[in-house]
C-alpha positions in Angstrom: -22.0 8.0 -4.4 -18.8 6.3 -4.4 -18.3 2.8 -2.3 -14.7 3.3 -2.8 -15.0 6.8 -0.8 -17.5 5.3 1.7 -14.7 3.2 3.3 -12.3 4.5 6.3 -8.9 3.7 5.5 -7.5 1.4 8.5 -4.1 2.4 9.8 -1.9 -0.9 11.1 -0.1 -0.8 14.2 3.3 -0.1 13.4 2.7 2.7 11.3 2.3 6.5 11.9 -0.3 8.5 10.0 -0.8 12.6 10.7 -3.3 14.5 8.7 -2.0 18.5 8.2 -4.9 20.5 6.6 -5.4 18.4 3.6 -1.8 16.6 3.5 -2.0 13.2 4.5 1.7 11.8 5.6 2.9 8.3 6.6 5.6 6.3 8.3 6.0 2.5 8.4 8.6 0.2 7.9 9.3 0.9 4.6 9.4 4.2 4.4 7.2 7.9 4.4 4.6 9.0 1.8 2.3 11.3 1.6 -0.2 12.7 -0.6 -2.3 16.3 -1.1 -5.9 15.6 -0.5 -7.5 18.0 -3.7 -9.6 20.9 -2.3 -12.7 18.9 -2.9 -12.5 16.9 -0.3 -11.4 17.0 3.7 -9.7 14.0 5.3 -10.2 13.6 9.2 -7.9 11.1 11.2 -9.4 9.2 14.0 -9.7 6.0 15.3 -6.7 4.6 13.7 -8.8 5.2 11.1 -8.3 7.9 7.9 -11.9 9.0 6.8 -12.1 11.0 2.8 -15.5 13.0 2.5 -16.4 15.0 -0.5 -17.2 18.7 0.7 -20.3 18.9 -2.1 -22.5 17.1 -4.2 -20.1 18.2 -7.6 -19.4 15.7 -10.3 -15.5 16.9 -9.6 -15.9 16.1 -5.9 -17.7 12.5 -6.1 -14.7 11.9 -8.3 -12.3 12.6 -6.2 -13.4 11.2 -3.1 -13.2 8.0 -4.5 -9.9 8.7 -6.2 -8.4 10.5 -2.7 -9.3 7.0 -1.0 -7.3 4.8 -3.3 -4.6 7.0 -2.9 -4.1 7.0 0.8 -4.8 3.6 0.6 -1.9 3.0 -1.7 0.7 5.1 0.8 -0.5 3.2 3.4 -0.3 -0.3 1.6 3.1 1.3 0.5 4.1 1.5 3.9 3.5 -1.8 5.2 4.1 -4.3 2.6 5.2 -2.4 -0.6 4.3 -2.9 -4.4 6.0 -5.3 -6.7 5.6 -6.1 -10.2 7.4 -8.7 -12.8 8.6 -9.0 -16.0 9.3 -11.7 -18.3 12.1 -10.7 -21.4 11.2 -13.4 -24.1 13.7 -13.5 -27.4 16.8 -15.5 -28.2 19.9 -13.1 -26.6 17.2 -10.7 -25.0 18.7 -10.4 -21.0 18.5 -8.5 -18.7 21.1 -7.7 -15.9 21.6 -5.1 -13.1 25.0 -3.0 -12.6 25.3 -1.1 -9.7 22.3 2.2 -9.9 21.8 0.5 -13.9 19.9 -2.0 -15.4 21.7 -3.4 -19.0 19.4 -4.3 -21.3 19.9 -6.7 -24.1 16.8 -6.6 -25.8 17.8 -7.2 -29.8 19.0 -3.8 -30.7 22.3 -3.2 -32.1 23.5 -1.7 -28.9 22.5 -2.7 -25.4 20.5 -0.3 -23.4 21.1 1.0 -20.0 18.0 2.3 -17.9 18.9 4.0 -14.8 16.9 2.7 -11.6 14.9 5.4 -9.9 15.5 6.4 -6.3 13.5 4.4 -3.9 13.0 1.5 -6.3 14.9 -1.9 -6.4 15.1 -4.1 -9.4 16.4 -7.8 -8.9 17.5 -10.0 -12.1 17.2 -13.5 -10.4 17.6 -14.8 -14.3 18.7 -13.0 -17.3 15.1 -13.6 -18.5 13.1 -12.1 -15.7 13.0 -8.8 -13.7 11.1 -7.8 -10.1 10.8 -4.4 -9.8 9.4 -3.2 -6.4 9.3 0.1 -4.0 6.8 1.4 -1.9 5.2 3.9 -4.2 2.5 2.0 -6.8 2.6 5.3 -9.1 6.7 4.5 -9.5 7.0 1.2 -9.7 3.8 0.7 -12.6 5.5 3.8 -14.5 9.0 2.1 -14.0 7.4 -1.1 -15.3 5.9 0.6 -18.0 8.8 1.8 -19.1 11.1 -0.7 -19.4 8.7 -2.5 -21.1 8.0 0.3 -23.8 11.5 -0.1 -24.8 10.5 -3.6 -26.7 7.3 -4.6 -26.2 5.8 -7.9 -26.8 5.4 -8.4 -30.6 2.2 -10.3 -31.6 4.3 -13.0 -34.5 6.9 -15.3 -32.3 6.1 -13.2 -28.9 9.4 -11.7 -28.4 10.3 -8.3 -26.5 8.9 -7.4 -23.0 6.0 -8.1 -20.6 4.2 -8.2 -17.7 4.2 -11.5 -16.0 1.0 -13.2 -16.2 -0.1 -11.1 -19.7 -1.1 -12.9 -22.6 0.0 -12.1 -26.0 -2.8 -12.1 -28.5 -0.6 -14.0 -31.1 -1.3 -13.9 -34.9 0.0 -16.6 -37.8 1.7 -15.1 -40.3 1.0 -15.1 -43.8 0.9 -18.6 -45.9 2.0 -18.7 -48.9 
């Protein structure tokens, strides 16, 4: 049994929510989202109120009642208040800056990098040395994130590259001679 699935998902005020078969769309302030409910499971809208029940007692279906949940919680989390995540750029000349639909990297490579910014996703430089990347779509803005964060990551000797904000780098000391 999952708890996650046991919950109703609450709709706000403010924000629209329709349930089309097994599509599940919604509008808020900050935009629309919706998401395909897997056959395993029907959705039912009532109450301001979104309600995931598996449709039988299949390992496949208990999964995914839990995991159609989150998901509609996320749109409609997405709608209201929207995702954000930070990253820290630690290393001497490493910055970061954004140019127009482009983020420049400088990140220690010979040549400075230039990641294009998804649509529906804004990234904000307030220093050279730190990024906010938010949107109202969790899947985009963690993969974003992910991303830029794969192109140096945090190496484990002085702590240089990328990272999340808030992550610790396991560090190591270095051979003695």
């Amino acid at each position: 049994m999952s708890r996650v699935g046991k919950k109703a998902v609450p709709v706000p005020k403010g924000v629209t929510a329709t349930v089309t078969g097994q599509t599940v769309s919604v509008k808020g302030a900050k935009g629309e989202l919706s998401f395909t409910v897997p056959d395993d499971c029907s959705v039912t809208f009532a109450n301001d109120e979104i309600k995931v029940d598996p449709r039988s007692d299949s390992k496949r279906a208990q999964a995914m009642w839990g995991t159609s949940r989150a998901q509609i919680n996320n749109i409609v989390t997405g709608v209201t208040a929207g995702f954000e995540r930070k990253l820290e750029i630690t290393g001497v000349g490493y910055k970061a800056a954004v140019a127009g639909k482009n983020l420049q990297l400088s990140l220690g490579y010979s040549h400075d990098i230039t990641f294009p910014i998804p649509e529906g996703l804004t990234i904000v430089a307030p220093r050279p040395t730190e990024l906010i990347i938010s949107g109202n779509d969790k899947r985009t803005v963690g993969q974003t994130a992910s991303e830029i964060r794969a192109l140096r990551p945090p190496e484990p000797y002085k702590g240089k590259g990328v990272k999340y904000a808030g992550e610790f780098i396991f560090r190591k000391e270095g051979k003695k001679k």
